[in-house]
C-alpha positions as CSV (number, residue, x, y, z in Angstrom):
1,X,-15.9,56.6,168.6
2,X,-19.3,54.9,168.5
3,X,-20.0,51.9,170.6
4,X,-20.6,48.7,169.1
5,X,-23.5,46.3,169.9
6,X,-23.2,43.3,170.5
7,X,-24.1,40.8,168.4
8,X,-25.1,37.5,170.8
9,X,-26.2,38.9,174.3
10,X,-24.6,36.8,176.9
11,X,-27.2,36.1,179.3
12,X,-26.3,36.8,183.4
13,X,-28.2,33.7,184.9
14,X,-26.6,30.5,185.2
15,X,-26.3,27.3,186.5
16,X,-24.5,26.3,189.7
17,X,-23.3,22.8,190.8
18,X,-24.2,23.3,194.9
19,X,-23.0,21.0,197.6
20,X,-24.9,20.3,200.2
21,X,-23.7,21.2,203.7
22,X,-25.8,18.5,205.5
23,X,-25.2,15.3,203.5
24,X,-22.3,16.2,200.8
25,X,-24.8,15.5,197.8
26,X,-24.0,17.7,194.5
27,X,-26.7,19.1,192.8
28,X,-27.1,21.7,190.0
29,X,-29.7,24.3,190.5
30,X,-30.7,27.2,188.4
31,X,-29.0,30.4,190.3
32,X,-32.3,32.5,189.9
33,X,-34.5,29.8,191.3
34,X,-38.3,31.1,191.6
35,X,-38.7,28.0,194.5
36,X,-37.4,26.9,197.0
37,X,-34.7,23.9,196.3
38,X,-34.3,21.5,198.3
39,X,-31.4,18.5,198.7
40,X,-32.8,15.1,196.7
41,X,-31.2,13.1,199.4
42,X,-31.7,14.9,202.8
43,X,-34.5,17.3,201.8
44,X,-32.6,20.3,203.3
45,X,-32.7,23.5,201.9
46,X,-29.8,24.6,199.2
47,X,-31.6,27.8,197.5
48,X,-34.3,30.5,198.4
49,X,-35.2,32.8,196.3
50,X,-34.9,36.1,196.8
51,X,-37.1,37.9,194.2
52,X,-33.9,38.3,191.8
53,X,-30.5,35.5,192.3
54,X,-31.4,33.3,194.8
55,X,-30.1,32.9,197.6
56,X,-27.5,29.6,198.2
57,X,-27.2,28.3,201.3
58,X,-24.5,25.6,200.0
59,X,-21.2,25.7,198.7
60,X,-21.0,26.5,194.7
61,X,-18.6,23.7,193.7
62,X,-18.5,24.9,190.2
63,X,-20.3,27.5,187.7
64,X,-21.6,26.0,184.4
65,X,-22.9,27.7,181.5
């Protein structure tokens, strides 16, 4: 049997919907952020990037995308 490509690539990056642990705001970030990403409302940090996926230091509320 011979394998079949695939016609439309899914791509593995994707976007997350991250709560912040210090304030509760939501935020979506990209989840291979190349900076650093910080809360809008309490400046704190929610993603570092790690060369690859970044690293979240929030809780993913949901996966979009």
């Amino acid at each position: 049997m011979k394998k079949r490509k695939i016609l439309i690539p899914i791509p593995k990056s994707r976007f997350l919907r991250i709560k912040c642990p210090s304030c509760g705001n939501e935020q979506i970030v990209f989840d291979h952020a190349t900076f650093p990403v910080k809360c809008f409302v309490c400046s704190s940090l929610l993603a570092v990037p790690t060369g690859g996926k970044a690293k979240v230091l929030g809780e993913v509320v949901r996966v979009l995308g």
